[in-house]
N, C-alpha and C positions, 0 to 999 in steps of 0.2 A: 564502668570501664569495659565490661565484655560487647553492653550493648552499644560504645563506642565501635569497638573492634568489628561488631557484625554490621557495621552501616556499610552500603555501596561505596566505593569511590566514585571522587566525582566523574574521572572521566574515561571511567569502564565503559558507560554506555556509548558514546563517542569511538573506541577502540572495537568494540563488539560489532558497531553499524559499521565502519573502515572495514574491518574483517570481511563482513556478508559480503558486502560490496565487490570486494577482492576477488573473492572466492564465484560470486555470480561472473563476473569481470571472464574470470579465467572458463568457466564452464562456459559462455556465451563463445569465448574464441574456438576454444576445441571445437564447437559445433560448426562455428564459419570455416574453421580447415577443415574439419570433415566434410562439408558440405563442396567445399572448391574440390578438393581432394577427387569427391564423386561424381563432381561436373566436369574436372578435365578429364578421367578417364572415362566417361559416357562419351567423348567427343574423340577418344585415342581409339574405343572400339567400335566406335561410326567410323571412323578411320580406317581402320582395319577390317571391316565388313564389308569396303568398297573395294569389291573385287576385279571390276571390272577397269583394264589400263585405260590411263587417260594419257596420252603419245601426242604431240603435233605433229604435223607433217613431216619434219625430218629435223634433224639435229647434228652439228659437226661428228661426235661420235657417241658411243654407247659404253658404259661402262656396268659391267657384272658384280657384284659381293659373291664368293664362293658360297655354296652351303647346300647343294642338292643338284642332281643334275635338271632339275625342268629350270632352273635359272639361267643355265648354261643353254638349255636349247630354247628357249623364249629373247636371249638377245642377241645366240645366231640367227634366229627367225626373224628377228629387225634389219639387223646386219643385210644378209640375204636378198631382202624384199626392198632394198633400198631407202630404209633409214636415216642411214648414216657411214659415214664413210670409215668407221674402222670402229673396235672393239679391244677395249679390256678386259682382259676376266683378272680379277684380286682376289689374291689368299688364294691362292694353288699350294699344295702343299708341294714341300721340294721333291718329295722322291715321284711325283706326279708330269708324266712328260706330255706334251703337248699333242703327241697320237693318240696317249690312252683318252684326255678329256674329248679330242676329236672323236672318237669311236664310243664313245657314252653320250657325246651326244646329236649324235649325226652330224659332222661337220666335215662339208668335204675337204678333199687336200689344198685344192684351188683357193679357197676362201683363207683357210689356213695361213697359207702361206704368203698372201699378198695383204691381208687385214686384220690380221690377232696378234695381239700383246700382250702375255701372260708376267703376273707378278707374284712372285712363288714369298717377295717378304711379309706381306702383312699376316698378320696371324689374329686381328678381334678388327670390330668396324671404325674403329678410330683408325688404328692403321691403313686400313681400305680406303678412307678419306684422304690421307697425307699420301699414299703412293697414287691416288686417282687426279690430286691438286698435281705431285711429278708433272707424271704423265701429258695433263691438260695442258700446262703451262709450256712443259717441252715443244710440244705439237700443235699450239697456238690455238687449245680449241675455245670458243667460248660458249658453247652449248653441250649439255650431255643430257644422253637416256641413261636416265640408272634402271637396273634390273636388280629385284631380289625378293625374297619371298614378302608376300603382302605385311603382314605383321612384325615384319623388320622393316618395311617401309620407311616409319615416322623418323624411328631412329635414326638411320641412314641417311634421309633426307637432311635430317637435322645436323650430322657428325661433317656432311659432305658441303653442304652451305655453309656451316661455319671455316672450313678449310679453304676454301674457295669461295666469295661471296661474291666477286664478280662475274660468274658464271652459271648460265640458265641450266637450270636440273629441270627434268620432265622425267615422273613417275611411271615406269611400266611395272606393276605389281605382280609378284607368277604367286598362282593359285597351286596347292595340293589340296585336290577334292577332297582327302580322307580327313585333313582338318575339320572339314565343316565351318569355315571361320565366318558363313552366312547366318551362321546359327551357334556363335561361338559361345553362347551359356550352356546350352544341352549336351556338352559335352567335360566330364573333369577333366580331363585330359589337353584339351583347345583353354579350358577355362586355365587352367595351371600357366600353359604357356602366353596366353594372353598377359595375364597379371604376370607374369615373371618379365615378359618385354617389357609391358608396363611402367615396371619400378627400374628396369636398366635405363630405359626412353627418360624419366624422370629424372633418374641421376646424370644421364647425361648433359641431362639441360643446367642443368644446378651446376654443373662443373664448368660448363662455358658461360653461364653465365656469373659463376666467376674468378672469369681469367681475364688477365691483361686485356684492354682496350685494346680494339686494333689499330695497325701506321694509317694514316691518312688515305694511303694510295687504296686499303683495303674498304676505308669507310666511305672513300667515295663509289665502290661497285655497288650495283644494282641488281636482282636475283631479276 
């Protein structure tokens, strides 16, 4: 009876090979997300190392994301040099009046007051994208220069083409030398905010990717 009791069941070995399987199954996947995981952020900080604006010849107007003033004087310098015919600057904070951002960052009165459109609501870059769609659709543009800092770029690019998909976005990225973002591993500091954009840039996409399909009129635009 006992040496009953101590025989295999038949179909433990069956259960046991299922198992392995399973289990390799699952360790083979982690390895392919980890793997994509390391290939699309190789491609976010090639992204981000490309310092240098890539601008066409000109564009209906220019739109700013707040967050430093060299963003604000790199698409007055558009603006100015004849670019484009007007300018947003997004996310001004309210108690922020449109002299002071003028005098941080060299912007004369003249320019001021015949070409700048400040919007003091949006407060993060999704809002930056829904007051810069306003904006565009008010004033019939269909072209825009975004300006913002390089490693806000993807994101931006991203929050602002989904807002608006029938309108041409051209990249002017503004550099702060002290990042180092040509050399963004040799630094914890660049490295921290690298990988922090990163994982926002990532969640952002996972959120619009999924939201509602767009109306018809939006899926027929073209970037």
């Amino acid at each position: 009876m006992s040496r009953l009791a101590n025989l295999p069941r038949a179909d433990s070995a069956p259960i046991g090979r299922r198992g392995r399987l399973v289990r390799r199954m699952m360790v083979y996947g982690m390895l392919v997300l980890v793997a994509a995981i390391g290939i699309d952020f190789a491609l976010f900080a090639r992204e981000v190392m490309r310092t240098a604006p890539r601008v066409g010849p000109s564009a209906d107007a220019i739109v700013v994301l707040t967050g430093g003033a060299e963003r604000i004087k790199g698409a007055a310098a558009l603006l100015q040099d004849g670019h484009a015919s007007r300018l947003l600057i997004s996310g001004v904070h309210p108690n922020t009046t449109p002299n002071e951002i003028a005098q941080s960052a060299g912007i004369g009165t003249q320019l001021l007051s015949c070409c700048i459109d400040f919007d003091h609501e949006a407060t993060n870059t999704i809002e930056n994208a829904e007051q810069a769609r306003r904006w565009a659709e008010r004033l019939e543009f269909a072209s825009l220069i975004v300006v913002t800092s390089a490693y806000h770029m993807p994101r931006s690019m991203a929050e602002l083409a989904n807002a608006m998909p029938r309108v041409q976005l051209l990249p002017y990225p503004v550099v702060r030398q002290d990042l180092g973002l040509d050399r963004w591993y040799g630094k914890p500091s660049t490295v921290r905010l690298v990988v922090a954009e990163y994982v926002k840039y990532i969640l952002a996409r996972l959120r619009m990717n999924l939201q509602p399909s767009p109306g018809p009129d939006r899926i027929a635009g073209t970037l």
